[in-house]
C-alpha positions as CSV (number, residue, x, y, z in Angstrom):
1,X,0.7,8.4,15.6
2,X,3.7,10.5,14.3
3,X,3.6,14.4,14.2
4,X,7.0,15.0,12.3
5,X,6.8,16.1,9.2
6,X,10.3,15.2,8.0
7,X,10.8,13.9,4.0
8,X,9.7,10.3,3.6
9,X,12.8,9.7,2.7
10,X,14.8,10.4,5.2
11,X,12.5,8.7,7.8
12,X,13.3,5.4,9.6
13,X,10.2,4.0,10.6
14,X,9.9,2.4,14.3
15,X,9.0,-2.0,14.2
16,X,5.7,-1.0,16.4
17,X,3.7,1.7,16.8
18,X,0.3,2.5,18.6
19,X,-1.8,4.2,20.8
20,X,-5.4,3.2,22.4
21,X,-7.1,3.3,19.3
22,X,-4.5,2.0,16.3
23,X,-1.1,-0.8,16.6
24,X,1.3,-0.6,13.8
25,X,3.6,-3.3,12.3
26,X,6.4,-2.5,10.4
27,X,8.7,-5.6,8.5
28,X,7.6,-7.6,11.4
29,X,6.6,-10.6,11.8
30,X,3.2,-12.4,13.0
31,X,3.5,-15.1,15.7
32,X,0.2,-17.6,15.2
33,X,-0.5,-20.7,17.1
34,X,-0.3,-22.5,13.7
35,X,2.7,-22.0,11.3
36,X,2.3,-20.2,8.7
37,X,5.0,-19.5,5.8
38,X,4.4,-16.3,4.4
39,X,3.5,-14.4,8.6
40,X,5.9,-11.1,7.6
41,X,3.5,-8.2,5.6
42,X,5.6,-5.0,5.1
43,X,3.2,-3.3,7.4
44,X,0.1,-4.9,9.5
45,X,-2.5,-1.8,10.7
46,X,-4.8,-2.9,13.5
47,X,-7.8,-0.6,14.1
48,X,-8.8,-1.4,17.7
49,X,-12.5,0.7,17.5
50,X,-13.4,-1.1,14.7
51,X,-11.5,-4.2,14.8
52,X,-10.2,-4.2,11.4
53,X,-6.6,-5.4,10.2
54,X,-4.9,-4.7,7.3
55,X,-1.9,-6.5,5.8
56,X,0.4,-4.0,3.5
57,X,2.0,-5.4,0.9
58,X,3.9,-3.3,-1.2
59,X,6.5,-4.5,-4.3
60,X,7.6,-2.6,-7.5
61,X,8.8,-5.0,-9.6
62,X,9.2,-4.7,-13.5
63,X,6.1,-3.9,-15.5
64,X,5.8,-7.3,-17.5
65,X,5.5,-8.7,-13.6
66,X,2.6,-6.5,-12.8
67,X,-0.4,-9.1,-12.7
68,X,1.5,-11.7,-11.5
69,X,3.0,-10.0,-8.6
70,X,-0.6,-8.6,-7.2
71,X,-1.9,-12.0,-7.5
72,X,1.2,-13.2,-5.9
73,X,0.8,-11.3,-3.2
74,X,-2.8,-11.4,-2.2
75,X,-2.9,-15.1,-2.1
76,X,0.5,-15.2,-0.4
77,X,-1.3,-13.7,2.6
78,X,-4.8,-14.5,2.8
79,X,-4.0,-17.9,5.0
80,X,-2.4,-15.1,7.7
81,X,-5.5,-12.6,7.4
82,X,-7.9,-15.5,8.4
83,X,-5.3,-16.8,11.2
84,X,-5.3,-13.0,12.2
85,X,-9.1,-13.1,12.2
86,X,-9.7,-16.0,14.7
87,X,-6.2,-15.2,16.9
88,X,-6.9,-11.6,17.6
89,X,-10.8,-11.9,17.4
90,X,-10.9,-9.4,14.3
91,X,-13.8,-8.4,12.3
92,X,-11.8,-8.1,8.9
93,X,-8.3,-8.6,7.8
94,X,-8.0,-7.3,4.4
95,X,-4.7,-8.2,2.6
96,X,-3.6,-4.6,0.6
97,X,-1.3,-4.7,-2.4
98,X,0.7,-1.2,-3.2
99,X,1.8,-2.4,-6.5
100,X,3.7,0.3,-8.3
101,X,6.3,-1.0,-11.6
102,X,9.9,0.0,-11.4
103,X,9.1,2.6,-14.7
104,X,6.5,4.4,-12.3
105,X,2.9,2.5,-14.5
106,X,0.2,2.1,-11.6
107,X,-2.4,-0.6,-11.6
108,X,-6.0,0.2,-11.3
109,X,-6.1,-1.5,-8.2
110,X,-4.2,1.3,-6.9
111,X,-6.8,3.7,-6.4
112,X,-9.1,0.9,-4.8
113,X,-6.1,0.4,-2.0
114,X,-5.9,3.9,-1.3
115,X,-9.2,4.4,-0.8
116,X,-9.4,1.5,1.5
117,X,-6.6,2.7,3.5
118,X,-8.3,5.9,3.5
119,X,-5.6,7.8,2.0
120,X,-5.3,11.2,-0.4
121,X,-6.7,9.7,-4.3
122,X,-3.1,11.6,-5.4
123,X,-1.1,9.6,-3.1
124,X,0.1,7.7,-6.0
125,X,1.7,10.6,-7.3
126,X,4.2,10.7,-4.1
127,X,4.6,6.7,-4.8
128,X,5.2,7.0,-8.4
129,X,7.9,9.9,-7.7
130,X,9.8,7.5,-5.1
131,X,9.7,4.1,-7.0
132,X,10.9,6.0,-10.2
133,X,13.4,8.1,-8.3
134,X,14.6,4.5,-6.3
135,X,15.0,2.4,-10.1
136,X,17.1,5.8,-11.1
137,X,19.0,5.2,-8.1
138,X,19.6,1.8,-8.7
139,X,20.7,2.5,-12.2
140,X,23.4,4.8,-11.6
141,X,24.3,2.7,-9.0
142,X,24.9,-0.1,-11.8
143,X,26.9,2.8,-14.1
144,X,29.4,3.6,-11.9
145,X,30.3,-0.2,-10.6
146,X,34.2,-0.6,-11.3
């Protein structure tokens, strides 16, 4: 849906994106006829061929978090994949966690989500080099309050 080829990093990402065959959410959030508290995934990917959703989750919290924060997460959003199911006639709605700790250690759940989202295997590599370079960020930010 997007040809540039600009760093990640320097890339603001639009709230919707699509074309005839894929919609994209980004930080938005899902209206449903019934209220539900957690309705904002960090992305939502609709496949319109083959009517399959995915709800994107991703966190990088401290490493002692890890389990917690997977689990966290894909209960958090299952009542809004089965809402999406039924509202938008959906075959699937998976609920995806990118889980990545803020020291770069990657769950083996990982490679399972990548695979799902049909991505690159390595593409953990790219995500470990961000988180790591974001909590080094964050650090120095810390270092040089006054």
């Amino acid at each position: 849906m997007i040809d540039d080829k600009s760093p990640y990093y320097t890339h603001t990402p639009a709230n919707v994106l699509g074309n005839e065959n894929f919609k994209l959410y980004w930080n938005r959030s899902i209206l449903t006829d019934k209220t539900i508290p957690f309705n904002r995934p960090n992305i939502t990917f609709m496949n319109k061929k083959t009517k399959n959703t995915f709800l994107i989750d991703i966190a990088a919290p401290n490493t002692h978090n890890f389990a917690k924060t997977i689990t966290d997460k894909q209960n958090k959003y299952q009542e809004l994949a089965n809402e999406i199911c039924a509202m938008w006639k959906q075959k699937t709605a998976q609920v995806i966690t990118i889980v990545i700790s803020s020291t770069g250690v990657i769950p083996k759940s990982l490679s399972q989500s990548l695979t799902t989202l049909n991505l690159y295997p390595n593409t953990y590599i790219q995500l470990q080099k961000s988180v790591i370079l974001g909590t080094c960020s964050n650090v120095r930010s810390f270092l040089n309050y006054k």
